[in-house]
MILUM-574667 format. One record per residue (C-alpha): residue in three letters; x, z, y. Coordinates in steps of 0.001 Angstrom, whole numbers, plus 500000, padded with zeros to 6 digits. Example, Ala and Ser with C-alpha at 12.3 -4.5 7.8 and 13.67 -1.06 7.14 Angstrom:
% MILUM-574667
+-----+--------+--------+--------+
|   r |     c1 |     c3 |     c2 |
+-----+--------+--------+--------+
| ALA | 512300 | 507800 | 495500 |
| SER | 513670 | 507140 | 498940 |
+-----+--------+--------+--------+
This chain:
% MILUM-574667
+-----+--------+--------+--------+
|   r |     c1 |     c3 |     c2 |
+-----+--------+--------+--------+
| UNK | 739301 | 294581 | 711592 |
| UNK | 739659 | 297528 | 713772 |
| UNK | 742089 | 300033 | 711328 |
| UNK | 740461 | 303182 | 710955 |
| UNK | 740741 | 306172 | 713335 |
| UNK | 740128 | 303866 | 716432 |
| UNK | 737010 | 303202 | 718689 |
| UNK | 735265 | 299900 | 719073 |
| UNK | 733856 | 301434 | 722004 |
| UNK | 736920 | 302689 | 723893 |
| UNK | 738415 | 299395 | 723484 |
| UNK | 735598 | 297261 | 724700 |
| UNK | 735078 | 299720 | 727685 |
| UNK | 737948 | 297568 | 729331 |
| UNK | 736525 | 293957 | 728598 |
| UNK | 735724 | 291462 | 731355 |
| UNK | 737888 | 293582 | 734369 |
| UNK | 741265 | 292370 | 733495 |
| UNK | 742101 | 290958 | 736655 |
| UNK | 740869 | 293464 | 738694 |
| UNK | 742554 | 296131 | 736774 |
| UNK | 745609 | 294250 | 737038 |
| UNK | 745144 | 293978 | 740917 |
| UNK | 744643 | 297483 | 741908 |
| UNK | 745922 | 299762 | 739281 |
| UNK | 749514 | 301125 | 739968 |
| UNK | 752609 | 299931 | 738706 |
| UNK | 754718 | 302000 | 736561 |
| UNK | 757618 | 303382 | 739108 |
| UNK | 761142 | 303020 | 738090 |
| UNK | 761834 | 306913 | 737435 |
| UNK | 759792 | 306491 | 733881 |
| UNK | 762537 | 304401 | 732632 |
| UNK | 765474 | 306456 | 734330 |
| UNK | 764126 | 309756 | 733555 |
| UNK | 763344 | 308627 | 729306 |
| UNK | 766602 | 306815 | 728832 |
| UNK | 768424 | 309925 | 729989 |
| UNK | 766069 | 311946 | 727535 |
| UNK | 767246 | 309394 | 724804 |
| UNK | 770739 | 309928 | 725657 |
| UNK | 771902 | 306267 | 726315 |
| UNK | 770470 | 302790 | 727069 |
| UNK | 767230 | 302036 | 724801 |
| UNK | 767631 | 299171 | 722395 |
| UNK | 764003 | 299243 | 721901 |
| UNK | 760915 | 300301 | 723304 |
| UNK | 756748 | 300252 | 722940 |
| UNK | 754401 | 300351 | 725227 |
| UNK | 751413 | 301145 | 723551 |
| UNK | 748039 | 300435 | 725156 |
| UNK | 749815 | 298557 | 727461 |
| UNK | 746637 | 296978 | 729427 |
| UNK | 747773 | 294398 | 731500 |
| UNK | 751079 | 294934 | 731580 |
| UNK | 751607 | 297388 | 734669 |
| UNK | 753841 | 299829 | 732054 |
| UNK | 755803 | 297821 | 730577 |
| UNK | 757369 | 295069 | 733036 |
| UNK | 759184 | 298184 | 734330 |
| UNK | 761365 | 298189 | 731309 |
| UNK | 762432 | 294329 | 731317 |
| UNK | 766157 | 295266 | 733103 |
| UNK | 766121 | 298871 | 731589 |
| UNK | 765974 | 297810 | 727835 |
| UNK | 767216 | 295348 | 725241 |
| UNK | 763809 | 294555 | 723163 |
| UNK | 760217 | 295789 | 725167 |
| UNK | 756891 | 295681 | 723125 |
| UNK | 753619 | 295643 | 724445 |
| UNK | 750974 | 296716 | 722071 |
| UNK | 747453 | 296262 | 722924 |
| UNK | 744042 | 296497 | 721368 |
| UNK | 742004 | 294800 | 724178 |
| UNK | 742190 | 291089 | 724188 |
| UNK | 741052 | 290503 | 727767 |
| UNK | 743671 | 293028 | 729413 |
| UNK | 746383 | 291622 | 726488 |
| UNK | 745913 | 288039 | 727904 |
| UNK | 745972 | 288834 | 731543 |
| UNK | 749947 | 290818 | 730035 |
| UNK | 750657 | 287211 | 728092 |
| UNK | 749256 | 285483 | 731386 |
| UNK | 752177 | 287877 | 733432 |
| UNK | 755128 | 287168 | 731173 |
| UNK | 754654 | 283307 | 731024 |
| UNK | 755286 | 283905 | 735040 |
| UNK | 758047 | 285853 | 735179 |
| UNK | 761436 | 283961 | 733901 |
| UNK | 763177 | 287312 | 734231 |
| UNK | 761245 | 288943 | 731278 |
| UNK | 762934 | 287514 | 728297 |
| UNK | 763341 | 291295 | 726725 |
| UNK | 759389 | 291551 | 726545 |
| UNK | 756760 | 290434 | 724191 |
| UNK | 752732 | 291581 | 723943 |
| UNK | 751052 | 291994 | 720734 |
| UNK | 747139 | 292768 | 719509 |
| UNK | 747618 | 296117 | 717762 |
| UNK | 746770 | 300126 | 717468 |
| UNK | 748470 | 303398 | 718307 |
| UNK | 747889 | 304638 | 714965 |
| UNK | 748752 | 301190 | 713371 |
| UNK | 752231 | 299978 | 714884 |
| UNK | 753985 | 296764 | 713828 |
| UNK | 757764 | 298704 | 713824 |
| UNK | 760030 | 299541 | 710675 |
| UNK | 759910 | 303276 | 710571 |
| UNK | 762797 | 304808 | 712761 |
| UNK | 763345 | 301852 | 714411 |
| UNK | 761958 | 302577 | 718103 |
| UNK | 763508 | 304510 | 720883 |
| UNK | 761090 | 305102 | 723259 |
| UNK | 757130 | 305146 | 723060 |
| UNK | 755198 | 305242 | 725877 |
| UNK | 751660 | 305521 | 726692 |
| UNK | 750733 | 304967 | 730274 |
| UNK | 747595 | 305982 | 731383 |
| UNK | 746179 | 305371 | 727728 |
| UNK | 747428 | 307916 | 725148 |
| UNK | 743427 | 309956 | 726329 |
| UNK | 741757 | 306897 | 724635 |
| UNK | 743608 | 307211 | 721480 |
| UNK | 743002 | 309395 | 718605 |
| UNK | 745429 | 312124 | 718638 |
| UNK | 746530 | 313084 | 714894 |
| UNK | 747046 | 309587 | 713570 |
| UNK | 748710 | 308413 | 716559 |
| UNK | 751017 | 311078 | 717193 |
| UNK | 751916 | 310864 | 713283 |
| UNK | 752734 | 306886 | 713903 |
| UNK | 754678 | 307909 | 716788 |
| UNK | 756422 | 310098 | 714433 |
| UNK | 756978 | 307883 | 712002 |
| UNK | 757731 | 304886 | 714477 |
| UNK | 760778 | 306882 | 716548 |
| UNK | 764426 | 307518 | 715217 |
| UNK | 765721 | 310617 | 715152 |
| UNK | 766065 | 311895 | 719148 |
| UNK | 763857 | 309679 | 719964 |
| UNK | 761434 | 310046 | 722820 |
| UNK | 757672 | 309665 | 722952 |
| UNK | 755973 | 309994 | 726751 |
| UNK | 752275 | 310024 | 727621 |
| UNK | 752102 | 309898 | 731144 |
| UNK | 749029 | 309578 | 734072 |
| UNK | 748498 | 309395 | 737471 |
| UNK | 746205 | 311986 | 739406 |
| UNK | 742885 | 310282 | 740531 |
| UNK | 742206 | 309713 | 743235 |
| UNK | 745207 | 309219 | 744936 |
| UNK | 745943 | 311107 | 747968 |
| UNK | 744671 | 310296 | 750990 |
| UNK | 741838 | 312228 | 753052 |
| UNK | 739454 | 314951 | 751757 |
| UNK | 735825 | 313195 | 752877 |
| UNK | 736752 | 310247 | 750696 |
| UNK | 738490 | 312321 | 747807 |
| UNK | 735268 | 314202 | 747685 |
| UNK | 733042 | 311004 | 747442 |
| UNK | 735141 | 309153 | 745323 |
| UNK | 734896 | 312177 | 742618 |
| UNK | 731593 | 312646 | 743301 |
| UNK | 731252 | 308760 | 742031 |
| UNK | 732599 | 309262 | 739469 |
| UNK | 730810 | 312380 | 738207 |
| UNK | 727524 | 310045 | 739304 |
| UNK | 729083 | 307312 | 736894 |
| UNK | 729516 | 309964 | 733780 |
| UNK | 726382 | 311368 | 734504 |
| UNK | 724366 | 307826 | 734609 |
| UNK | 726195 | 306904 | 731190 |
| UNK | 724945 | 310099 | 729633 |
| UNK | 721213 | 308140 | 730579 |
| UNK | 721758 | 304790 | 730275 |
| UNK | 723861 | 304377 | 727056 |
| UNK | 723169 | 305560 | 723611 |
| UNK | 725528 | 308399 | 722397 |
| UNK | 726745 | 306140 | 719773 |
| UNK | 727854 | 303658 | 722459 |
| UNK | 729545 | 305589 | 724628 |
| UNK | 733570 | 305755 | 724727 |
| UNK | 734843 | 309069 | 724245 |
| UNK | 738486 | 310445 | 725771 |
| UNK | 740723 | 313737 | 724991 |
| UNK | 741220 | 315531 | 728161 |
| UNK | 744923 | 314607 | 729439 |
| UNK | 744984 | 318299 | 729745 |
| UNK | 745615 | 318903 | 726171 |
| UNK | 748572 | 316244 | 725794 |
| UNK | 750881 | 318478 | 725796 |
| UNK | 749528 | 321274 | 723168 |
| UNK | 749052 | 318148 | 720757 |
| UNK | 752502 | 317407 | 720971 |
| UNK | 753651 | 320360 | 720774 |
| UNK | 750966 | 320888 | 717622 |
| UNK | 751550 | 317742 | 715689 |
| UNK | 755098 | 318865 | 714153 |
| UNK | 757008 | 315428 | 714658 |
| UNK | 758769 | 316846 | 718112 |
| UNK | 761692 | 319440 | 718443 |
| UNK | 761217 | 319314 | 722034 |
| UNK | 758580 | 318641 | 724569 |
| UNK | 757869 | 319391 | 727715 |
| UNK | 755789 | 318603 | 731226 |
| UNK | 757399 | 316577 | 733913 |
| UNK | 755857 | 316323 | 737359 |
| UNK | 756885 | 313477 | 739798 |
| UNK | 755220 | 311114 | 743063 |
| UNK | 755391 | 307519 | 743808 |
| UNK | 754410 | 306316 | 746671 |
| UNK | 752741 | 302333 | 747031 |
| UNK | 751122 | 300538 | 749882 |
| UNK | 747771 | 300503 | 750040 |
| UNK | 744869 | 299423 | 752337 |
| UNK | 740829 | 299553 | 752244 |
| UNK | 739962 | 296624 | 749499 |
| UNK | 742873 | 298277 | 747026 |
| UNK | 741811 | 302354 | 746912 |
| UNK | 738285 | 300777 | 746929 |
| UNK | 739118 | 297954 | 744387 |
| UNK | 741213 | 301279 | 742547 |
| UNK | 737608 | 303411 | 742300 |
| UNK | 735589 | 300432 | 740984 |
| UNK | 738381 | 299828 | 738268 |
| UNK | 737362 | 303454 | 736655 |
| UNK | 735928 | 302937 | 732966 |
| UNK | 732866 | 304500 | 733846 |
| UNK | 731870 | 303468 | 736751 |
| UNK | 732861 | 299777 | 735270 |
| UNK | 730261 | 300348 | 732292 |
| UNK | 727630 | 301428 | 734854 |
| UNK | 727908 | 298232 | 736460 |
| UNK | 728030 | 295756 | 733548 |
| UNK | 724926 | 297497 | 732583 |
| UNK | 723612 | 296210 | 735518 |
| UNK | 722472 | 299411 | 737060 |
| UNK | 721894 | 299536 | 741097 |
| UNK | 721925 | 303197 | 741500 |
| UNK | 725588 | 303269 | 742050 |
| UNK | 725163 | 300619 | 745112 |
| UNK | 724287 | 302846 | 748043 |
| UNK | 727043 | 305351 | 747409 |
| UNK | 729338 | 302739 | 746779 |
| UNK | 728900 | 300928 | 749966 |
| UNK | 728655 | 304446 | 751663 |
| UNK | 732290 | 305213 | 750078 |
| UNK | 733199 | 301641 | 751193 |
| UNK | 732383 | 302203 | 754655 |
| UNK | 734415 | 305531 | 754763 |
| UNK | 737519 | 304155 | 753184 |
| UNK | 737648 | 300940 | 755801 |
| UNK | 737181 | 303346 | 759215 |
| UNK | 739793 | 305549 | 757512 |
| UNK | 742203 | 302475 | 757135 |
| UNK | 741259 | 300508 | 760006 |
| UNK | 742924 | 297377 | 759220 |
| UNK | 745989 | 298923 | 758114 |
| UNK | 748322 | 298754 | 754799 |
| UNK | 749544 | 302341 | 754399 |
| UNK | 751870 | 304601 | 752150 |
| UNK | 750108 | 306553 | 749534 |
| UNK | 751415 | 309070 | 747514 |
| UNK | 750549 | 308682 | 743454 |
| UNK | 751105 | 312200 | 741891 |
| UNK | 752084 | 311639 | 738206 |
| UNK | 752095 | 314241 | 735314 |
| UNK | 754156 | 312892 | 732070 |
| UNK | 754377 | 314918 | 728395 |
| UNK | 757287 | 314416 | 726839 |
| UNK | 758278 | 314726 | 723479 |
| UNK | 761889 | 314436 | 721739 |
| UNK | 761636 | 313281 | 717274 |
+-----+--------+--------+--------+
């Protein structure tokens, strides 16, 4: 039973692409877990990941914390996490659950650190931000953070890849019933609901790069792991295909056979119980 305030279709708009996801998404870069635990004030004893995915945001924490939780509604993207920690003998500190942003398994004040990586847009605001609340300890920290899409590399392909995109959103506004359709908050507007909901004293934007090695089949494999232009697909439409395989062809001439560094801009909102 899905608890109330939650979508049935934001959460089965990542079925059946774990893997994939997995494969090409970024990882969550060290500085999260530098930059919140000095925000906390000392070492975190425990911390949630909520709408973890596959894992990418929370195996960051396993040295950085004494207790990690990964909470996660989707069951395909949860197993491909459980799949992840069974392989890795040096994750004893982590643990993934089934469960909801605005329905958290944790004693109230008994978390450190929330985070929501790439996943606090798909969540309803008010009730989750009041779990949050209710979840942290007093100077506690809660951080929704996001990469920029695309990632950097050259303007021609930027351009097509949004203009993909756009194509995707637009063909969903056709193909799918309104009722059907998965519905996100603008990551614009993170911080103002913070700042809104009353459980912060502080919050704030942060602004920081990675930078990860990429070549053709990954920022290619990255664009075809975006919700929309996933749902397009398993509804078996084919209007996508030319401008796919025209973006395809642009991204391998630019790349040539090479594995380069690409920069990942990141923009994280902070808040402090």
């Amino acid at each position: 039973m899905i608890p109330s305030g939650n979508s049935k279709q934001n959460i089965d708009r990542f079925l059946g692409y774990q893997n994939d996801y997995d494969r090409y998404r970024p990882e969550a870069p060290p500085i999260v877990t530098s930059l919140l635990s000095n925000y906390l004030g000392s070492r975190p004893a425990v911390v949630a990941d909520i709408g973890c995915g596959t894992g990418l945001s929370t195996f960051v924490w396993k040295n950085a914390a004494d207790t990690v939780y990964g909470i996660e509604p989707n069951p395909d993207m949860l197993s491909k996490a459980a799949e992840k920690l069974q392989q890795d003998s040096e994750a004893e500190s982590l643990s993934f659950q089934q469960g909801y942003s605005n329905q958290l398994p944790f004693e109230s004040g008994s978390v450190d650190i929330i985070t929501c990586s790439q996943s606090f847009h798909w969540m309803e605001p008010v009730s989750t931000l009041q779990e949050i609340g209710r979840c942290l300890r007093p100077g506690g920290v809660f951080a929704a953070y996001d990469c920029d899409w695309p990632l950097v590399l050259q303007a021609d392909i930027e351009t097509r890849y949004n203009r993909l995109i756009a194509s995707a959103d637009s063909l969903l506004a056709e193909l799918q019933p309104e009722a059907e359709r998965a519905f996100k908050w603008d990551k614009e507007g993170h911080l103002a609901r913070i700042q809104a909901s009353g459980h912060f004293t502080f919050a704030r934007e942060v602004v920081f790069h990675n930078t990860e090695s990429c070549d053709a089949a990954r920022y290619v494999g990255l664009m075809l792991s975006q919700g929309g232009l996933q749902t397009v697909l398993k509804l078996g439409s084919t209007l996508l295909d030319e401008a796919i395989a025209e973006f395809t062809a642009e991204v391998e001439r630019y790349f040539n056979g090479r594995t380069l560094p690409v920069l990942i801009s990141y923009r994280m909102r902070v808040g402090i119980k």
